[in-house]
C-alpha positions as CSV (number, residue, x, y, z in Angstrom):
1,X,-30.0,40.4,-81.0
2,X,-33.5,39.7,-83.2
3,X,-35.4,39.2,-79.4
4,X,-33.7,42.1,-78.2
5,X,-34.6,44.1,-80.8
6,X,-38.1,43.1,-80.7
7,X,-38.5,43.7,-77.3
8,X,-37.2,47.2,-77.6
9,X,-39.9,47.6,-80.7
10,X,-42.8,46.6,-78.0
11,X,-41.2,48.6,-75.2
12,X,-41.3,51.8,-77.6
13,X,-44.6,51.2,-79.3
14,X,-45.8,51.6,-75.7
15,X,-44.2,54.2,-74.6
16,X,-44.2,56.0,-77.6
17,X,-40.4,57.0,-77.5
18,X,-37.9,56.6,-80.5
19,X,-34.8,55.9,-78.1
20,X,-35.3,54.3,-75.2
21,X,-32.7,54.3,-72.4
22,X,-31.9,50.7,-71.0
23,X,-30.0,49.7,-67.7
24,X,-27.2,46.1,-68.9
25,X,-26.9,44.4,-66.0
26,X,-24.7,41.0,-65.3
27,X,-26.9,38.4,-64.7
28,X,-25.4,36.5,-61.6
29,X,-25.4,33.3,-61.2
30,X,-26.0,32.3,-57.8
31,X,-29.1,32.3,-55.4
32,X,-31.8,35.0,-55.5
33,X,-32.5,37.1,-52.4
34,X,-34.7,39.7,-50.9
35,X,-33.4,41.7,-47.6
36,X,-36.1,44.0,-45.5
37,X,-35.0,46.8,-44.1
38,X,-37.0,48.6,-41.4
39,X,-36.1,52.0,-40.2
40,X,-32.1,51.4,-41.6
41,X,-31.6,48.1,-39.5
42,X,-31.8,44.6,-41.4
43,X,-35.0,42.9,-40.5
44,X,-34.6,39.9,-42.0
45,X,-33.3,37.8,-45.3
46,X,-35.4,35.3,-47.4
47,X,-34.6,33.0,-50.7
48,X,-37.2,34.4,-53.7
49,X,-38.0,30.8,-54.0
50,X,-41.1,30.6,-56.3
51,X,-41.4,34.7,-56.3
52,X,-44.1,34.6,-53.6
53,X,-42.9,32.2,-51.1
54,X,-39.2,31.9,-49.9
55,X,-37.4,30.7,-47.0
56,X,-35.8,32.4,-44.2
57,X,-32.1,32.1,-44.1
58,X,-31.4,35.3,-41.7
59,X,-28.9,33.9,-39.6
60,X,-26.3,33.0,-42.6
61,X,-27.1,36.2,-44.4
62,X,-25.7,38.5,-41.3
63,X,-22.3,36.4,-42.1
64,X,-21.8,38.0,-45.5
65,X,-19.4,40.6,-44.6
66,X,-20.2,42.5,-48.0
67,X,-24.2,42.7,-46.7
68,X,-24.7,46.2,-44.5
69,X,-26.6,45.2,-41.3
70,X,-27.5,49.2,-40.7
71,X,-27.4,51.3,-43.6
72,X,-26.5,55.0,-43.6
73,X,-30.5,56.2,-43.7
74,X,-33.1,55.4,-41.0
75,X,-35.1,54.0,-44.4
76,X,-38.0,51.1,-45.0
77,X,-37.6,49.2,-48.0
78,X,-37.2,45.8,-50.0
79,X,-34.2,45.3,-52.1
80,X,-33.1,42.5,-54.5
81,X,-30.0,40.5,-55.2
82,X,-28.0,37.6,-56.1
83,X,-26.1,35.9,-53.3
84,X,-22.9,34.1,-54.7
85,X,-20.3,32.2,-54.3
86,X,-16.7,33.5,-56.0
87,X,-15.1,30.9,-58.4
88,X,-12.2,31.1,-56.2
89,X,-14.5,29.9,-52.1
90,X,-16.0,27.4,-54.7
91,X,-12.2,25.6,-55.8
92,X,-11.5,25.9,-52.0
93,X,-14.5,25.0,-50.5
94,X,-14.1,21.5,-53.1
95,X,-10.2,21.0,-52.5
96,X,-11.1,20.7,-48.7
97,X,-14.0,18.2,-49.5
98,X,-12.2,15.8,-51.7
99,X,-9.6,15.9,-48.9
100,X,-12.2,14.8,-46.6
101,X,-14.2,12.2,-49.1
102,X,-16.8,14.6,-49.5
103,X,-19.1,14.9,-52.4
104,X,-18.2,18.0,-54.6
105,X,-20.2,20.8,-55.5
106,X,-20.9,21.0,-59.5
107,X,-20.8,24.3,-59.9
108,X,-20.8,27.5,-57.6
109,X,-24.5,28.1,-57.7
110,X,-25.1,24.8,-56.4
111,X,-22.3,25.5,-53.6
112,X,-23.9,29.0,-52.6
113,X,-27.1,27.4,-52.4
114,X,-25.7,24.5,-50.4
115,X,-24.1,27.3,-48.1
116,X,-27.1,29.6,-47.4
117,X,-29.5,26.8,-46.5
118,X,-26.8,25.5,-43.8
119,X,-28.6,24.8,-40.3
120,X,-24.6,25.9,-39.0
121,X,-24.2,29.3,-39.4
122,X,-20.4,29.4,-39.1
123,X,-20.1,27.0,-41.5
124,X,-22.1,29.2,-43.9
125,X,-19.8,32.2,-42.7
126,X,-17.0,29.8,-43.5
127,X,-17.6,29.5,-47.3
128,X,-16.8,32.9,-48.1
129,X,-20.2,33.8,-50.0
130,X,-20.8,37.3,-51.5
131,X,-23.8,39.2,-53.4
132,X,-24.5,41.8,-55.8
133,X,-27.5,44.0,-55.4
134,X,-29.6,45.1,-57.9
135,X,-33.6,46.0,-57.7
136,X,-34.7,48.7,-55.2
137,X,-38.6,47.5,-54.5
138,X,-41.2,50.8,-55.2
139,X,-38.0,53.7,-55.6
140,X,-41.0,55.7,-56.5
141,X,-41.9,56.3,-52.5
142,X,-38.7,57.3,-52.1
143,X,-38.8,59.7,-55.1
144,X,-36.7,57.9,-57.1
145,X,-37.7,57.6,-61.0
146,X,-34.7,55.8,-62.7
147,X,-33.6,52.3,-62.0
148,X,-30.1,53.7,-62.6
149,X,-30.4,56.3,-59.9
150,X,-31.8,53.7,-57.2
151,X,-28.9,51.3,-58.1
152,X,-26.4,55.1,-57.2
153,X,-28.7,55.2,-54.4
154,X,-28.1,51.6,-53.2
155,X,-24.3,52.2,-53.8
156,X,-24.1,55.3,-51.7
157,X,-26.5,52.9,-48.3
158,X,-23.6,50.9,-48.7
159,X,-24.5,47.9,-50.9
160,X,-22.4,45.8,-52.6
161,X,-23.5,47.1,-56.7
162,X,-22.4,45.3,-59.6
163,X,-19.6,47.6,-61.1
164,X,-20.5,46.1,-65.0
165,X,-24.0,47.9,-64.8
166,X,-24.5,49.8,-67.8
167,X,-27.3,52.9,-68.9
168,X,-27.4,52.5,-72.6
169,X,-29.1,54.6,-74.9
170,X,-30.7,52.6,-77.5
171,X,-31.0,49.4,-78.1
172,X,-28.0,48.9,-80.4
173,X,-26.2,50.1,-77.7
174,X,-27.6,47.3,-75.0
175,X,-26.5,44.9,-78.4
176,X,-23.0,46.2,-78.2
177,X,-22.3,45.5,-74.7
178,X,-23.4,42.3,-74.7
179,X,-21.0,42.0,-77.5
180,X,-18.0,42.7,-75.1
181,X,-19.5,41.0,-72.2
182,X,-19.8,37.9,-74.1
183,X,-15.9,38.5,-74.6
184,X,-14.9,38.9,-71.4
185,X,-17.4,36.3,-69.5
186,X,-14.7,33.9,-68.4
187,X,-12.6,36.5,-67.1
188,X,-14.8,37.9,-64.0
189,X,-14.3,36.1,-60.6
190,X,-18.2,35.2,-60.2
191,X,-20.2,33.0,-62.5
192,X,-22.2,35.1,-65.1
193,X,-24.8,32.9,-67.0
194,X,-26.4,36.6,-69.5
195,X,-27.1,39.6,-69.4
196,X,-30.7,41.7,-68.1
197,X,-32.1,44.6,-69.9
198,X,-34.6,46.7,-68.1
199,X,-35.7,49.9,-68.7
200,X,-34.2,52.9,-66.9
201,X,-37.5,55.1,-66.3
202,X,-39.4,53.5,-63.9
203,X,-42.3,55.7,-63.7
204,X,-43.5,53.6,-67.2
205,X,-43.6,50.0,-65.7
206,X,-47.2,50.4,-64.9
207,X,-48.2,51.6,-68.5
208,X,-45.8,48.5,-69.7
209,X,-47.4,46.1,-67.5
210,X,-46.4,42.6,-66.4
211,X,-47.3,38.8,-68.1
212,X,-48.3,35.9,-65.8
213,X,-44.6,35.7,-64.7
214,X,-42.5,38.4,-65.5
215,X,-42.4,42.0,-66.1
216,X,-43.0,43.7,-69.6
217,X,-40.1,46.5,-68.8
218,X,-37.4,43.7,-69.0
219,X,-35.9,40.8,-70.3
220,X,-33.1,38.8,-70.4
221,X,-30.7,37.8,-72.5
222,X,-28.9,34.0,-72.2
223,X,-25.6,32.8,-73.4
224,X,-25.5,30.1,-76.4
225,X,-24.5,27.0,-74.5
226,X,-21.1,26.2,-75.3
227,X,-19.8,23.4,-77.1
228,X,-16.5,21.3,-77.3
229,X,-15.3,18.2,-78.4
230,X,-13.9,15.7,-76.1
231,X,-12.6,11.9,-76.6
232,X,-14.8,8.9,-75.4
233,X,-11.7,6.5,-74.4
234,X,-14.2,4.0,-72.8
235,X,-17.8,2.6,-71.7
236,X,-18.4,0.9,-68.5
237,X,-21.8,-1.2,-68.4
238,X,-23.6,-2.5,-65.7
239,X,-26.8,-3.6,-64.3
């Protein structure tokens, strides 16, 4: 709460605002992705990889059934997401490889990445993958000034939005629904690993600026690791 807190202090000593409104969104864990659209048709799909250079997984993209291939508007643009894989593909998707001797897949991030880089495309349309979108590239050319209004926007082309996305005025209030997230983490059917904070008017980000790696008009907000006890019952060395 401290870094949130301070962030909000440097967001508002910028902007010179008292409250600033703030979109909560779930921070997916699975693969990140950027989809170009030119006029309303899917162009093609790439992996962020190292924000500047991705690769080009197109043809297993297209078997996402949740991903719109034409959109309702003849429009241009860049938009962000997280492609996943639901808690329940990844138990399958592992029951059917230990059946098979198979190595299994740690987690479902590893399994959704595994998936989307798949030279087969019907076996990446066979692993049941989803994604959430959430960052329309330059909403400003489209008259858009509020992150908020370009995830309704995204929503009403026909993308797949996250339905936990929250505006919240005020920091405190950003403070208290990562309160009840934290609660209910366990409970959604996708992998969740925090919680990202942006700020709703995007007509600022420029004044606000960017660092060497990410933008100054967000952050993000990571749950403690969790910790249990367990029994050793033995030790195995070898050489």
């Amino acid at each position: 709460a401290d870094d949130l807190r301070d962030f909000d202090r440097r967001v508002r000593s910028v902007i010179k605002k008292d409250i600033i409104d703030y979109v909560a969104e779930l921070k997916i864990d699975g693969l990140a992705m950027s989809l170009m659209y030119t006029d309303g048709k899917l162009n093609y799909a790439a992996t962020r990889g190292d924000g500047e250079v991705g690769e080009d997984v197109t043809s297993n993209v297209v078997t996402i059934k949740s991903i719109p291939l034409n959109l309702k508007e003849n429009v241009s643009f860049e938009v962000r997401g997280e492609v996943f894989m639901p808690k329940k593909s990844w138990e399958e998707l592992n029951a059917l490889r230990e059946e098979t001797g198979e190595a299994l897949f740690a987690n479902p991030r590893n399994a959704a990445a595994g998936s989307i880089r798949q030279l087969d495309s019907k076996i990446a349309a066979s692993r049941k993958l989803d994604a959430f979108w959430y960052f329309l590239v330059d909403p400003l050319s489209l008259n858009i000034e509020t992150h908020f209004a370009a995830l309704k926007y995204l929503r009403e082309l026909g993308f797949k939005v996250n339905d936990k996305i929250t505006l919240c005025k005020g920091i405190e209030e950003v403070i208290t629904y990562i309160a009840g997230i934290t609660e209910q983490r366990h409970d959604f059917p996708y992998e969740i690993d925090g919680i990202v904070v942006k700020v709703n008017d995007i007509t600022t980000y420029d004044e606000l600026g960017y660092t060497a790696k990410t933008p100054r008009w967000a952050t993000a907000y990571k749950f403690p690791p969790e910790e249990v006890e367990t029994v050793l019952e033995d030790i195995f060395f070898t050489v």
